[in-house]
C-alpha positions, 0 to 999 in steps of 0.5 A: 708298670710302676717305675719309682726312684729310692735314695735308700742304699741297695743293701737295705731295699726290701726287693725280690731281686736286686739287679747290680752291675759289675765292670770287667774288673770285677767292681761295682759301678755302686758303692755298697759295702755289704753288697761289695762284700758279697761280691769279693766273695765270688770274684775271689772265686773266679765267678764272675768276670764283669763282661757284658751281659754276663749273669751270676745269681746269689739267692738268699744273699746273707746281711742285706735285705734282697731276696735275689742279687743278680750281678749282671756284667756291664763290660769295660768300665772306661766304655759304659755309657747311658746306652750300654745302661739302657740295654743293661736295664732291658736285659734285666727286665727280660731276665725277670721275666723269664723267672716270673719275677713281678718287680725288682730294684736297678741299682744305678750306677753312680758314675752317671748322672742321676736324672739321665741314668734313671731316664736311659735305665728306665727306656730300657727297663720298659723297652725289655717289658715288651712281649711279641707272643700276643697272638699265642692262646697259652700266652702267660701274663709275664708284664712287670708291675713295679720296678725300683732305681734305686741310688742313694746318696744326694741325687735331686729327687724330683729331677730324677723322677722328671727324668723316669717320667719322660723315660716312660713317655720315650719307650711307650710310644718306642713300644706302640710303634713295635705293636704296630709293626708287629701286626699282621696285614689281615689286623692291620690294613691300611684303614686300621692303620689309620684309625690306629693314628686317629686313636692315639691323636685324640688321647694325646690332643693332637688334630688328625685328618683322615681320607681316602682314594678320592682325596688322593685323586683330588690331590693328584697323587698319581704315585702314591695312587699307583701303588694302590690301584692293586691293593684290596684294600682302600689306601689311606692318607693321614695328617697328623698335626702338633701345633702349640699356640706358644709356638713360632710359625716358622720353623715347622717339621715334617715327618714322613712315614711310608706305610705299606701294610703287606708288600707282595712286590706287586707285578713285579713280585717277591720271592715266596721265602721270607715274604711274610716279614713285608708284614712290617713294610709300614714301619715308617709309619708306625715310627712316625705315629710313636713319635707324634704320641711322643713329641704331643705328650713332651710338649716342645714349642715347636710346629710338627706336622706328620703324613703317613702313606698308607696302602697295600702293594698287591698284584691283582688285574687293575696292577699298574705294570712294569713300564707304565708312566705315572705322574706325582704330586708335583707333576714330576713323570715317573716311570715304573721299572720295578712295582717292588719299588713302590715305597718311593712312590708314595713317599713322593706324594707324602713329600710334596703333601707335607710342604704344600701344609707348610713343612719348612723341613722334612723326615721321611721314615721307610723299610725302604731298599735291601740295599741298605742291609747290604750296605749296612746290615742290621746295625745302622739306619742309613742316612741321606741328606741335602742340607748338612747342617740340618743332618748334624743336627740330626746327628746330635740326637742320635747321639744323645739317644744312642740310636746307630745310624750312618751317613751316605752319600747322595752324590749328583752322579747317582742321578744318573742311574734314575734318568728316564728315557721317555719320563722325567726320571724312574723308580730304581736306578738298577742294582749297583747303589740301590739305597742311594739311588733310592734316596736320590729319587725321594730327593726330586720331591722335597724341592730345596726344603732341608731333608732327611731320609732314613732308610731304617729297612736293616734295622726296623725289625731284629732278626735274633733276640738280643739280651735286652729286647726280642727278635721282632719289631725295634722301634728304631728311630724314635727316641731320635726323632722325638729328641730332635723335635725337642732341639728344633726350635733351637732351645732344649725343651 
């Protein structure tokens, strides 16, 4: 899909559709007088109300140049925001779509500023490009090819383009990891998986290493090689590395994706309803593969290094039980009380991998715990840390990237819960706190490294269509990943 920028005013732009936004006082965040026009017209006729989401179509509009004006409502005028912008820009690509409409033009809104207007209406435009039907044999070709933002008036040009540039760079990579996720287990293996990484690496210039079962061994990654004893399928371990020449050796981020390609639970399984969405329990993964194309192409000076934890969690004869005492990375005992809390395991080897290749501060990505829905729902990331100045930093991202995520606690006292009788700690602390003391267990293996973990099990797939994007894989994450990495350093690249 092409994306340009038009200072011509929206009246004039020769366009099948024209999308223009209405606030709830029924005004436009434009100045265009015939569309202005055109509007009063049908707030003079109580059609149209301004709120979010809202669609009011005029065909064949009389004195301007757009074949079709669709007036979408933006919601309250004092609220809107780049984030309400972006969802906004998506919805108006979905709607498009569904009427077979190939290309129209987004009138940004002037209240903005121009070059983050145009970056945020862009993510939001492409993001709402995505299609979840691939496996369909009636599947139609509904893609867009050419969107125009269009503002007139003194906006830096070339500023705005840079910006619609690293707009598409931001939700392509958000949309390769919701085509990972949205894979089923019988296309996506953890071998896939990790060709997939190794794929992205070479057209981006990263360095990627691949191994198998024998290089666990060889690392004694006795957890991550416990979830993998049951599996079919060989598990993989993945680095990928950014590592400009300008950049500092210090600081070096470390991202941290759990990759479970099909979750049964294992010994301890899974109820049959629903189990077929543990399809997407390699979110983390996939997050962190978006993010490495992301941060390759942008080009922060700054040493990032990634390591995804790849296998399935299967139920077979060689399982590890219920019971059984496994040993990390770090030499760290673990006792197993529940194989369904596999994801911690080999996020507990990913951990100690990524410090021994020198991360000096580290992420982890997981559908990790239920816990987190109970806690959260689907509307935030739950948020765990031990350093806070590293997690306000992370904050700042997620603002300026609107991504909803939500601290929790991580108190001493949930240790407790994962103290072991007979090993140094176990892999759930019970029923009560689940998430935290999920993040609790992570926390013993990052040693005093500054670490974030989000636990994005709510929020990684969407369980009903919203306006701007399908109900499936979201991608979440991201855009405040790849926003951090560029802060880093300490200087916005």
């Amino acid at each position: 899909m092409k994306i340009e920028f038009s200072s011509a005013h929206h009246s004039h732009t020769e366009t099948e559709l024209l999308v223009a936004l209405v606030t709830d006082d029924q005004s436009p965040l434009f100045a265009d007088p015939p569309i202005e026009k055109l509007l009063a017209s049908l707030t003079a006729a109580s059609d149209i109300t301004g709120k979010f989401g809202e669609t009011v179509w005029l065909l064949s509009p009389a004195g301007v140049s757009p074949k079709r004006i669709l007036f979408l409502g933006a919601g309250k005028r004092d609220k809107f925001c780049l984030t309400e912008l972006r969802k906004l820009a998506g919805a108006a690509a979905r709607i498009a779509k569904t009427r077979k409409i190939k290309s129209f033009a987004f009138a940004l809104p002037g209240l903005l500023e121009a070059p983050a207007a145009a970056q945020a209406a862009t993510e939001g435009i492409v993001t709402g490009n995505f299609d979840v039907d691939i496996y369909r044999t009636d599947r139609k070709d509904q893609q867009l090819t050419e969107v125009t933002l269009s503002l007139p008036g003194e906006a830096d040009a070339k500023a705005v383009e840079a910006a619609i540039a690293q707009g598409v760079i931001l939700a392509e990579s958000q949309n390769l990891t919701r085509s990972l996720a949205l894979e089923p287990s019988n296309f996506m293996t953890p071998a896939i998986l990790a060709d997939r990484a190794r794929a992205m690496c070479a057209e981006t210039g990263l360095a990627c290493e691949v191994y198998g079962p024998d290089k666990l061994k060889e690392l004694k990654m006795g957890a991550f090689l416990s979830v993998a004893q049951g599996a079919g399928e060989e598990p993989r371990l993945v680095v990928m590395r950014y590592e400009p020449a300008s950049a500092p050796a210090t600081p070096v981020l470390g991202l941290v994706g759990k990759g479970i390609t099909f979750d049964t639970g294992g010994i301890s399984i899974k109820p049959a309803d629903g189990m077929e969405k543990m399809k997407y329990d390699m979110c983390g993964a996939a997050t962190m593969i978006g993010a490495m194309r992301a941060i390759a192409l942008l080009k922060p000076n700054v040493r990032v290094i990634s390591i995804l934890c790849c296998t399935q969690n299967m139920p077979d004869g060689k399982a590890q039980n219920p019971g059984d005492v496994q040993f990390a990375m770090n030499g760290k005992s673990i006792e197993v009380i529940n194989t369904d809390a596999e994801g911690r395991l080999v996020l507990a080897d990913g951990l100690c991998y990524a410090r021994q290749l020198g991360a000096t501060h580290l992420i982890d990505a997981a559908t990790l715990t239920g816990a987190v829905v109970v806690a959260l729902g689907y509307h935030n990331v739950g948020v765990f840390t031990n350093n806070e100045d590293f997690a306000d930093a992370f904050t700042d991202s997620t603002i300026r990237t609107g991504e909803k995520m939500w601290r929790m606690p991580i108190d001493q006292d949930y240790f407790d819960h994962i103290r072991s009788e007979i090993a140094d700690i176990k892999n759930t602390g019970g029923r009560w706190g689940g998430a935290i003391t999920a993040a609790m267990f992570l926390k013993e293996f990052v040693d005093d490294k500054p670490w974030i973990h989000l636990d994005i099990a709510g929020t990684a797939w969407l369980e009903e269509n919203k306006d701007w994007m399908p109900k499936g894989p979201s991608g979440v994450a991201v855009r405040s990943l790849v926003d951090f990495a560029r802060h880093f350093a300490g200087t916005p690249q």
